[in-house]
PDB file of N, CA, C and O in Angstrom, chain B, residues numbered from 101:
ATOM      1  N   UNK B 101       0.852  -1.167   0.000  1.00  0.00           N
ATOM      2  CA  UNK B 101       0.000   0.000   0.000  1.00  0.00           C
ATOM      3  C   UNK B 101       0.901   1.234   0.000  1.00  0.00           C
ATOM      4  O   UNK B 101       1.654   1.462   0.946  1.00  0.00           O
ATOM      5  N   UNK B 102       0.788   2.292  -1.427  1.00  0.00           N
ATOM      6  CA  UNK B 102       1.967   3.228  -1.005  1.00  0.00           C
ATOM      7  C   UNK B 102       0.590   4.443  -0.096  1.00  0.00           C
ATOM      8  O   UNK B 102      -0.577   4.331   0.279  1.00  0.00           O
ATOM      9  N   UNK B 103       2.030   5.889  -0.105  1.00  0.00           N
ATOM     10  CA  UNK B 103       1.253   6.304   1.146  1.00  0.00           C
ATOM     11  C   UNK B 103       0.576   7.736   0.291  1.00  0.00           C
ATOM     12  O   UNK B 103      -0.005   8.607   0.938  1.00  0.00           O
ATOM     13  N   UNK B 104       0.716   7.819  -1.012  1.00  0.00           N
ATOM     14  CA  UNK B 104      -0.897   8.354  -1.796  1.00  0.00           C
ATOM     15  C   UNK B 104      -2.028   7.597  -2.034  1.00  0.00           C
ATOM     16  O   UNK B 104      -3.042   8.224  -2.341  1.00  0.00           O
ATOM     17  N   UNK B 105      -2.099   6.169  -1.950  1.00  0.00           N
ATOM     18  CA  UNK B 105      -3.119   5.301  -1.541  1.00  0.00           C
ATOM     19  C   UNK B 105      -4.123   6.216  -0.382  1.00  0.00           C
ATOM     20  O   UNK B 105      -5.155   6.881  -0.473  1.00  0.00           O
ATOM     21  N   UNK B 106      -2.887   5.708   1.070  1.00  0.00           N
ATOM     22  CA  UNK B 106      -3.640   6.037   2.052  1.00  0.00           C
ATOM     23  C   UNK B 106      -3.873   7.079   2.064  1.00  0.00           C
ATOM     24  O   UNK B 106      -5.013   7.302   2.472  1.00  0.00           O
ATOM     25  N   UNK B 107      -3.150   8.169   1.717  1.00  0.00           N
ATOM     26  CA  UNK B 107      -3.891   9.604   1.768  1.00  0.00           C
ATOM     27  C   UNK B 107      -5.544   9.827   1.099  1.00  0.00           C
ATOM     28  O   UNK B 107      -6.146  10.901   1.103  1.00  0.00           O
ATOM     29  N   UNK B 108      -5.797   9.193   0.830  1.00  0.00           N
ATOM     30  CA  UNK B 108      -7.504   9.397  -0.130  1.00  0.00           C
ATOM     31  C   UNK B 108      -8.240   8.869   1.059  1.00  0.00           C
ATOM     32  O   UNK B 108      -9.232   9.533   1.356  1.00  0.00           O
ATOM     33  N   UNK B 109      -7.976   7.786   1.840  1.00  0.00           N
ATOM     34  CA  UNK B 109      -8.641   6.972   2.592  1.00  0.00           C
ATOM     35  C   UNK B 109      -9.042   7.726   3.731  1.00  0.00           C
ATOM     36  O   UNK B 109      -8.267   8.455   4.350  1.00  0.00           O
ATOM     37  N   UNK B 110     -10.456   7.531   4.067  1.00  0.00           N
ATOM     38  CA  UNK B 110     -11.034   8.580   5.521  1.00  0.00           C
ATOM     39  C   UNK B 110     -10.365   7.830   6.717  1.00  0.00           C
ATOM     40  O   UNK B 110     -10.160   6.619   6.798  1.00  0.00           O
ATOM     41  N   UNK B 111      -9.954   9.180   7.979  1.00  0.00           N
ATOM     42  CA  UNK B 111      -9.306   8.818   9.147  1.00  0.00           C
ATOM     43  C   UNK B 111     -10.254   7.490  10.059  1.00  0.00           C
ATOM     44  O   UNK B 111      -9.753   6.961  11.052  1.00  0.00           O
ATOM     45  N   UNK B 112     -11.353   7.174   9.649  1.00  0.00           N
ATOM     46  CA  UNK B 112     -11.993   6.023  10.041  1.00  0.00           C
ATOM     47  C   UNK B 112     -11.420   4.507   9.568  1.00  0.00           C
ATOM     48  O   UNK B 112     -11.211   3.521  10.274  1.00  0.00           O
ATOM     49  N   UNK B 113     -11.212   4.713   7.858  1.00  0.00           N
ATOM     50  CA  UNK B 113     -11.095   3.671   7.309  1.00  0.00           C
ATOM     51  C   UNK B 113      -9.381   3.321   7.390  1.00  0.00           C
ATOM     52  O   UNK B 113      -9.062   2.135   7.312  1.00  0.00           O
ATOM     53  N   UNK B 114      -8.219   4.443   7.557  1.00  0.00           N
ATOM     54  CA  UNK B 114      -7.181   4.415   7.732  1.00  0.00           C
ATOM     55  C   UNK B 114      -7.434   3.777   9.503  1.00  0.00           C
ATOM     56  O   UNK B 114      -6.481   3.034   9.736  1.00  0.00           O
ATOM     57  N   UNK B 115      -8.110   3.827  10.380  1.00  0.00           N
ATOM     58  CA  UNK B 115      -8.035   2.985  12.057  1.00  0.00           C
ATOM     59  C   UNK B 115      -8.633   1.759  11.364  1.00  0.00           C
ATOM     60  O   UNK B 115      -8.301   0.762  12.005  1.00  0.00           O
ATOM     61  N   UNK B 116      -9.341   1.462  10.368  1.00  0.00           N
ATOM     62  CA  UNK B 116     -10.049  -0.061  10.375  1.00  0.00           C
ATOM     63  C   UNK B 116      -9.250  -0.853   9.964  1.00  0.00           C
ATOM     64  O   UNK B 116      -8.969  -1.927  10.494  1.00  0.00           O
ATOM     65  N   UNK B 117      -8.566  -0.169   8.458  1.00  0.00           N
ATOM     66  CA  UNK B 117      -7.232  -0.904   8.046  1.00  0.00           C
ATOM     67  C   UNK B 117      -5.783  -1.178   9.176  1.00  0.00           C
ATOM     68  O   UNK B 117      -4.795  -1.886   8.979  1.00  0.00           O
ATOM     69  N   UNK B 118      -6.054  -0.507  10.110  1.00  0.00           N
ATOM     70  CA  UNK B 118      -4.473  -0.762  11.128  1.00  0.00           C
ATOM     71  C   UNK B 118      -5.101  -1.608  11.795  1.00  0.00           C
ATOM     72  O   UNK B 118      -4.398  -2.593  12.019  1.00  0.00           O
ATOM     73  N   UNK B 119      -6.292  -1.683  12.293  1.00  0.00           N
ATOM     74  CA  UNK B 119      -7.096  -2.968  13.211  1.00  0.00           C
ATOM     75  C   UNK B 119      -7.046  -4.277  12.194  1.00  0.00           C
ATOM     76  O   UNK B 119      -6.767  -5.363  12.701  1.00  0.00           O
ATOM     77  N   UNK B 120      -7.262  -4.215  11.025  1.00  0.00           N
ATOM     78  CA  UNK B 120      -7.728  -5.432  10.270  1.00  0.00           C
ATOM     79  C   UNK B 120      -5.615  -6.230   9.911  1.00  0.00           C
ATOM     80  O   UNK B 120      -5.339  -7.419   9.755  1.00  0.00           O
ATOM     81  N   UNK B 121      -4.447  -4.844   9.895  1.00  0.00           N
ATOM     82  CA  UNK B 121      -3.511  -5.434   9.588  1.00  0.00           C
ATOM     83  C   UNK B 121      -3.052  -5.917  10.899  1.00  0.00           C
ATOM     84  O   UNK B 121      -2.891  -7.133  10.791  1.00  0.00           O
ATOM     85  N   UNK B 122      -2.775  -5.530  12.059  1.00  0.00           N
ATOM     86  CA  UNK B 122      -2.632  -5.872  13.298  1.00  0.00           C
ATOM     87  C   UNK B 122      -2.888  -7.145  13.204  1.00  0.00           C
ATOM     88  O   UNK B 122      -2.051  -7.984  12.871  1.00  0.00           O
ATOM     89  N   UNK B 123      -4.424  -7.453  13.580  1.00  0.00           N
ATOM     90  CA  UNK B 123      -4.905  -9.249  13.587  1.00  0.00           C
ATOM     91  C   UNK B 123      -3.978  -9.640  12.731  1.00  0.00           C
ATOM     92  O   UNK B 123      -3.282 -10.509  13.256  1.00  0.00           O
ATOM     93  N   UNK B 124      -3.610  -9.360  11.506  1.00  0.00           N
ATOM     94  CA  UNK B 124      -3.228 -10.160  10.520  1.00  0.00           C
ATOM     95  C   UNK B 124      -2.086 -10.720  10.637  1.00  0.00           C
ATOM     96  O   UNK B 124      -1.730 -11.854  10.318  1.00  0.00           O
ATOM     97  N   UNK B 125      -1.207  -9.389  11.382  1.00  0.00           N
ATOM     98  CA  UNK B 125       0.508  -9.928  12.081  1.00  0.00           C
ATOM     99  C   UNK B 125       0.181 -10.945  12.852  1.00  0.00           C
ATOM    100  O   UNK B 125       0.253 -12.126  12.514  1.00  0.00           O
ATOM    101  N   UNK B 126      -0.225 -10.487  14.017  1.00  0.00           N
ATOM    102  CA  UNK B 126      -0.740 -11.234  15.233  1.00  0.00           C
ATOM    103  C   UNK B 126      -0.741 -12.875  14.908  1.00  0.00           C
ATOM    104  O   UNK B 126       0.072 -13.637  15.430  1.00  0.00           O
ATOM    105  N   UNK B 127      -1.716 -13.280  14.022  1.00  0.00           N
ATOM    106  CA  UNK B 127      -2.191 -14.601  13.616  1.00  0.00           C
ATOM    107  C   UNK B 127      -0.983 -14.692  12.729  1.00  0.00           C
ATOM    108  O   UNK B 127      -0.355 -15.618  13.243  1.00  0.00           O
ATOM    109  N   UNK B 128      -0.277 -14.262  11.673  1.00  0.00           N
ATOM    110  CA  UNK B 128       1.180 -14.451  10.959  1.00  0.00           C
ATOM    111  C   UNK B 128       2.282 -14.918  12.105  1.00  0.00           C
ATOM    112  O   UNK B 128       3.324 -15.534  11.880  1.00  0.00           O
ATOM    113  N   UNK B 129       1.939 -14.605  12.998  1.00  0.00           N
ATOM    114  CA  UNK B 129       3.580 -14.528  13.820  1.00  0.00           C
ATOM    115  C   UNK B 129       2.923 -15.647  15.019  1.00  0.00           C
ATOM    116  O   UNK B 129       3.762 -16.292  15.649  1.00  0.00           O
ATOM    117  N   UNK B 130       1.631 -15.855  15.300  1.00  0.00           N
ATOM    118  CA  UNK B 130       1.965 -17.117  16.035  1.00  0.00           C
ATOM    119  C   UNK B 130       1.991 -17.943  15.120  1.00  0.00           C
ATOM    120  O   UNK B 130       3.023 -18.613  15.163  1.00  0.00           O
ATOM    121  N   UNK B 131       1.088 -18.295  14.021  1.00  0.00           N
ATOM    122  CA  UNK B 131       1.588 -19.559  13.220  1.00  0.00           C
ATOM    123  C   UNK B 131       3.185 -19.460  12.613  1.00  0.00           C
ATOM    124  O   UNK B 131       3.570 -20.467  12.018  1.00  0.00           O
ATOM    125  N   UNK B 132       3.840 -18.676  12.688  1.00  0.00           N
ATOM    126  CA  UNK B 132       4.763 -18.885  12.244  1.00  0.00           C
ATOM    127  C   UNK B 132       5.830 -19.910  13.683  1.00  0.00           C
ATOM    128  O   UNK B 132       6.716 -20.739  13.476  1.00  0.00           O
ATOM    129  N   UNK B 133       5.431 -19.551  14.673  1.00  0.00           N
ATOM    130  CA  UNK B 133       6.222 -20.080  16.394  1.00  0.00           C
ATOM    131  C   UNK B 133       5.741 -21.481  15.454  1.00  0.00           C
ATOM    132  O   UNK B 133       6.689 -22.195  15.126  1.00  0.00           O
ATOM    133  N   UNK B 134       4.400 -21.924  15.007  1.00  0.00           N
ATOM    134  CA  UNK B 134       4.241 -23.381  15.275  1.00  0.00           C
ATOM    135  C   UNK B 134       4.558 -24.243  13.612  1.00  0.00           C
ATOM    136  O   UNK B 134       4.797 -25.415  13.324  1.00  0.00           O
ATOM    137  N   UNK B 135       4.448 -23.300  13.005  1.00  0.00           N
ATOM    138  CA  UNK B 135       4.876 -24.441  11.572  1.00  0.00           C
ATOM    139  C   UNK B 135       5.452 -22.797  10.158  1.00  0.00           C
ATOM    140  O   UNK B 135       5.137 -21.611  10.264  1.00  0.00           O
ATOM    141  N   UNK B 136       6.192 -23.365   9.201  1.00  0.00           N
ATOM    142  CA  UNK B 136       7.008 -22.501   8.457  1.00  0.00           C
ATOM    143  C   UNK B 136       5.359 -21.526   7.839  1.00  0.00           C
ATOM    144  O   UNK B 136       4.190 -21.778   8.129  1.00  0.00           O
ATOM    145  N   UNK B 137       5.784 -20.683   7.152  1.00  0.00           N
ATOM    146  CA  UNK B 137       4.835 -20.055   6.594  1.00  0.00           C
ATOM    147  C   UNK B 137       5.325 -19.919   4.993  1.00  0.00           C
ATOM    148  O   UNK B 137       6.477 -20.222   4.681  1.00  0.00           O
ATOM    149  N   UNK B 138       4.659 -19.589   4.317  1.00  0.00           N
ATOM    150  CA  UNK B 138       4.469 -19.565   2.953  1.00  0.00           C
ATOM    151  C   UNK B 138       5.466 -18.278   2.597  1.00  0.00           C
ATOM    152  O   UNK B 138       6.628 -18.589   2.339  1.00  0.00           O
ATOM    153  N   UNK B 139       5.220 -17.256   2.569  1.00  0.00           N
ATOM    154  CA  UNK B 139       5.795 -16.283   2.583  1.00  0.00           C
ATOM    155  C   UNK B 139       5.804 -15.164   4.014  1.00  0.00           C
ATOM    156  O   UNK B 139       4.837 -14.558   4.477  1.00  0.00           O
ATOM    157  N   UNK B 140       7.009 -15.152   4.416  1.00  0.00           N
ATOM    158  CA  UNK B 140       8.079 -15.120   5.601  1.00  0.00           C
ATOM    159  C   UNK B 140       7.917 -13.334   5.331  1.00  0.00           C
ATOM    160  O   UNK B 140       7.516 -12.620   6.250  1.00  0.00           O
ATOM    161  N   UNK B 141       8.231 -12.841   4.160  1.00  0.00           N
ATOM    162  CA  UNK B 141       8.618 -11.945   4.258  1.00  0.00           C
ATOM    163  C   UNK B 141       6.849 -10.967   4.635  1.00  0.00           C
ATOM    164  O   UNK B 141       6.928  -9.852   5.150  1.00  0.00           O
ATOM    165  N   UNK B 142       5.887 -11.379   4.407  1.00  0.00           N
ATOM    166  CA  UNK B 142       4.592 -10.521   4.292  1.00  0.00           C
ATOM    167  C   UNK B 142       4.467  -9.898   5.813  1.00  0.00           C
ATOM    168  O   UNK B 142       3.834  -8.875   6.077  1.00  0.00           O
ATOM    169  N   UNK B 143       5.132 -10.643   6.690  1.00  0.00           N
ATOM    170  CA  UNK B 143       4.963  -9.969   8.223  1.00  0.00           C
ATOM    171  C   UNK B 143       5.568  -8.976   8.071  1.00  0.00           C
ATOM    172  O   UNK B 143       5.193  -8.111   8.863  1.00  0.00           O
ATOM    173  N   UNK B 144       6.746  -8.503   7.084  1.00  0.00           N
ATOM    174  CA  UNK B 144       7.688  -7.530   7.140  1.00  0.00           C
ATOM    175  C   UNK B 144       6.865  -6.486   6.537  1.00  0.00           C
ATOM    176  O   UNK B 144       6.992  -5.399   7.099  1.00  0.00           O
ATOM    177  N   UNK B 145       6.059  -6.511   5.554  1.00  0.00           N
ATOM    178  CA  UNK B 145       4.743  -5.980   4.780  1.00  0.00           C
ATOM    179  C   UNK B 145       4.048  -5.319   5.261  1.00  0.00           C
ATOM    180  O   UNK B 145       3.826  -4.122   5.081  1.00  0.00           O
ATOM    181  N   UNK B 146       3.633  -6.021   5.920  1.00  0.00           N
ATOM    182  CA  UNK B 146       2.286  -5.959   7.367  1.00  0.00           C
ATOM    183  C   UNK B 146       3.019  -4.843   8.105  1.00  0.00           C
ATOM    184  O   UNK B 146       2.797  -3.665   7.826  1.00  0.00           O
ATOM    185  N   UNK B 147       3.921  -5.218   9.076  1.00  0.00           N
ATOM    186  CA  UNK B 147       4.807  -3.860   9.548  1.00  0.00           C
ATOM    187  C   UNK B 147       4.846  -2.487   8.882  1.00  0.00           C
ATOM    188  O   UNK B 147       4.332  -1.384   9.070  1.00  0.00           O
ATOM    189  N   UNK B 148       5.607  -2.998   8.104  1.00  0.00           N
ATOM    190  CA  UNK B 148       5.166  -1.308   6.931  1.00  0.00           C
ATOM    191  C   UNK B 148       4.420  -0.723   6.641  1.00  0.00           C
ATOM    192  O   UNK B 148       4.522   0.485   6.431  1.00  0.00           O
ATOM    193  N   UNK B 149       3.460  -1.362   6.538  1.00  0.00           N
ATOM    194  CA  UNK B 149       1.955  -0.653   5.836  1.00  0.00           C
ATOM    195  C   UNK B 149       1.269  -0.320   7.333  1.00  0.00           C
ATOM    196  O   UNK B 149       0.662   0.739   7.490  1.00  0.00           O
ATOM    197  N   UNK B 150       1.406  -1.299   8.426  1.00  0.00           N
ATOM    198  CA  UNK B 150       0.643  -0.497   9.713  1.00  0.00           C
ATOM    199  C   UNK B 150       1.417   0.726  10.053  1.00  0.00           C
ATOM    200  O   UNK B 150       0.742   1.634  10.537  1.00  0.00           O
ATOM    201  N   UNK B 151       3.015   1.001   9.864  1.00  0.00           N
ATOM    202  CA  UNK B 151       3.887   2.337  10.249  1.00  0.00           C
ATOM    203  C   UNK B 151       3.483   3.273   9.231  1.00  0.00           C
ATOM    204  O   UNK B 151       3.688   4.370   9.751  1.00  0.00           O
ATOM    205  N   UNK B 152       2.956   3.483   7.902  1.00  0.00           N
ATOM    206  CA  UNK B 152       2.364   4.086   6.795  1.00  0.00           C
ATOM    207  C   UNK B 152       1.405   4.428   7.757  1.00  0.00           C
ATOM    208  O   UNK B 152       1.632   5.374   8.512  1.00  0.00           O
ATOM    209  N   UNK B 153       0.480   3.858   7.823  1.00  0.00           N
ATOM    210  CA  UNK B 153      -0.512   3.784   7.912  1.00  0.00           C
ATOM    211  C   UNK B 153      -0.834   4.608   9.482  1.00  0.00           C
ATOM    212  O   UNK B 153      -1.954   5.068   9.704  1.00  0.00           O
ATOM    213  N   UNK B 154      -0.007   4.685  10.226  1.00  0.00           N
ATOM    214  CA  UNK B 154       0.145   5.371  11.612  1.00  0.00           C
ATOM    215  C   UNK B 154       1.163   6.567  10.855  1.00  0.00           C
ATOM    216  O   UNK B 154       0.399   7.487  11.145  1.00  0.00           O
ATOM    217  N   UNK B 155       1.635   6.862  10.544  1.00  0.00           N
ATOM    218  CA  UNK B 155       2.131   8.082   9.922  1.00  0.00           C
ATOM    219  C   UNK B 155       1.204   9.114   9.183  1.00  0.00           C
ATOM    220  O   UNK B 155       1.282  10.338   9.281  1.00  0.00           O
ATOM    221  N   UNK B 156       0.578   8.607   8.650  1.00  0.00           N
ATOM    222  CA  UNK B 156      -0.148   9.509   7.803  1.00  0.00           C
ATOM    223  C   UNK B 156      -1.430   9.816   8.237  1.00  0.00           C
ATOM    224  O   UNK B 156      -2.126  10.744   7.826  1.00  0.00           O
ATOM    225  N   UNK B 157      -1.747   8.897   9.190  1.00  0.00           N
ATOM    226  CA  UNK B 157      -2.972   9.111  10.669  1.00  0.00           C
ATOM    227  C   UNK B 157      -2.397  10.667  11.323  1.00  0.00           C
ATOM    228  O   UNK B 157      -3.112  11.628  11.607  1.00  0.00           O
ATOM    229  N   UNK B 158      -0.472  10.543  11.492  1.00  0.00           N
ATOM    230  CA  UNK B 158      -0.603  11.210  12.501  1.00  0.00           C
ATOM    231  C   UNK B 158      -0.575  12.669  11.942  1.00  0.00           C
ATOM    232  O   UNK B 158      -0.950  13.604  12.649  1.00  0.00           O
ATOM    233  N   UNK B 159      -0.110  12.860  10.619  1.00  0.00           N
ATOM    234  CA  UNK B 159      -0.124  13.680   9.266  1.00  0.00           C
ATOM    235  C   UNK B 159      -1.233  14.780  10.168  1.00  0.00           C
ATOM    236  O   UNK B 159      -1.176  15.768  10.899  1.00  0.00           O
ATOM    237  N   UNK B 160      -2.116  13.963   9.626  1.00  0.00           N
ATOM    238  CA  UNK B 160      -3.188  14.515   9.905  1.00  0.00           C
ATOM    239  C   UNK B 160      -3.646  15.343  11.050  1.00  0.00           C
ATOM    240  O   UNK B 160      -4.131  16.468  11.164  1.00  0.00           O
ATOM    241  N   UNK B 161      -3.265  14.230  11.984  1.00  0.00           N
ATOM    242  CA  UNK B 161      -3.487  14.815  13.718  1.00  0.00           C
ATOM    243  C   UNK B 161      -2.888  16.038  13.628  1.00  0.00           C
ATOM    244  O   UNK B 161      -3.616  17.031  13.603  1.00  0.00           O
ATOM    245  N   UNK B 162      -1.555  16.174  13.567  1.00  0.00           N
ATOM    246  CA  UNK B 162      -0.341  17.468  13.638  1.00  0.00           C
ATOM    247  C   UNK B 162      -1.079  18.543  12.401  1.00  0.00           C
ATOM    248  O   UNK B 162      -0.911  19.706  12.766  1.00  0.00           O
ATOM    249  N   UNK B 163      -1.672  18.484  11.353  1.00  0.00           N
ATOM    250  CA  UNK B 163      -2.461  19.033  10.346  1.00  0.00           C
ATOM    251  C   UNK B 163      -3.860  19.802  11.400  1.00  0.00           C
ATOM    252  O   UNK B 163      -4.164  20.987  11.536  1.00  0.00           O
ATOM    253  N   UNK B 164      -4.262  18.969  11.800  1.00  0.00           N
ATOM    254  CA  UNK B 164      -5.272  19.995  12.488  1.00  0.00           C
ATOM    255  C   UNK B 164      -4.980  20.495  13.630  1.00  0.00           C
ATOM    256  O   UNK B 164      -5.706  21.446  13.918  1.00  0.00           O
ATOM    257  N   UNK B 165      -4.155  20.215  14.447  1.00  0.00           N
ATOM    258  CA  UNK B 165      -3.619  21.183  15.485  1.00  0.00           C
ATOM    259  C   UNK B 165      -3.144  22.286  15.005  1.00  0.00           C
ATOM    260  O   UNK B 165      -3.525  23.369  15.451  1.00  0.00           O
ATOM    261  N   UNK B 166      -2.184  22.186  13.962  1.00  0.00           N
ATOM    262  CA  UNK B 166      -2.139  23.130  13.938  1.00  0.00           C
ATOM    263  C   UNK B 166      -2.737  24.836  13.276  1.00  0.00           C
ATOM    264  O   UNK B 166      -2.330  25.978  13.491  1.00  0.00           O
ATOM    265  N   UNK B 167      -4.214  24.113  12.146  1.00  0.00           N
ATOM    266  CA  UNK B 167      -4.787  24.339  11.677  1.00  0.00           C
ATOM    267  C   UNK B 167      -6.361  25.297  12.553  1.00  0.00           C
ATOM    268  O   UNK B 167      -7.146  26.120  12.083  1.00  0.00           O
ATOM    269  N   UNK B 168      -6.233  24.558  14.207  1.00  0.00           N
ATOM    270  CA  UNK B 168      -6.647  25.588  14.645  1.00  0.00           C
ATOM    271  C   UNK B 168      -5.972  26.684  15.789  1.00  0.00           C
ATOM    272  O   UNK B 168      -6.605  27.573  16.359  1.00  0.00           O
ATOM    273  N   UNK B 169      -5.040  26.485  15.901  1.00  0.00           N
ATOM    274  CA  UNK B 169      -3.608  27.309  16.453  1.00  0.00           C
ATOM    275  C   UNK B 169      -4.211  28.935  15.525  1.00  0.00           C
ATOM    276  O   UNK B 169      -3.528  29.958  15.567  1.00  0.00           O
TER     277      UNK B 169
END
C-alpha cells in the first residue's frame, strides 16, 4: 500500500485498516512459532503498511492542530 493510496482513505477507514492489519501480524507470527509459513517476508509488509498507515494518521493529527492554532 503506497502512502498516496492512504492519503484518499477517511481517518476512520485508515483505524479499520491498522485494526484489520494488526490481527493479521498477530495470527502471521503465532503460526509462524508453530509451523514454516508460505511467505516469511509478508509480516515484514504488514509492519510497513501499519507504520504508513500510523504516519499519515498522525499527518493529519499534527495538520489539524495546527490548523486551529
Amino acid at each position: 500500500m503506497r502512502a498516496s493510496e492512504i492519503r484518499e482513505l477517511t481517518e476512520a477507514d485508515i483505524v479499520a485498516r491498522i485494526g484489520e492489519l494488526e490481527e493479521e501480524r498477530f495470527r502471521l507470527k503465532f503460526r509462524s512459532a508453530t509451523e514454516t509459513l508460505e511467505n516469511p517476508l509478508r509480516l515484514r509488509d504488514i509492519r510497513k503498511d501499519i507504520a504508513r498507515l500510523k504516519t499519515v494518521l498522525r499527518e493529519r493529527q499534527l495538520a489539524g492542530e495546527t490548523a486551529t492554532r
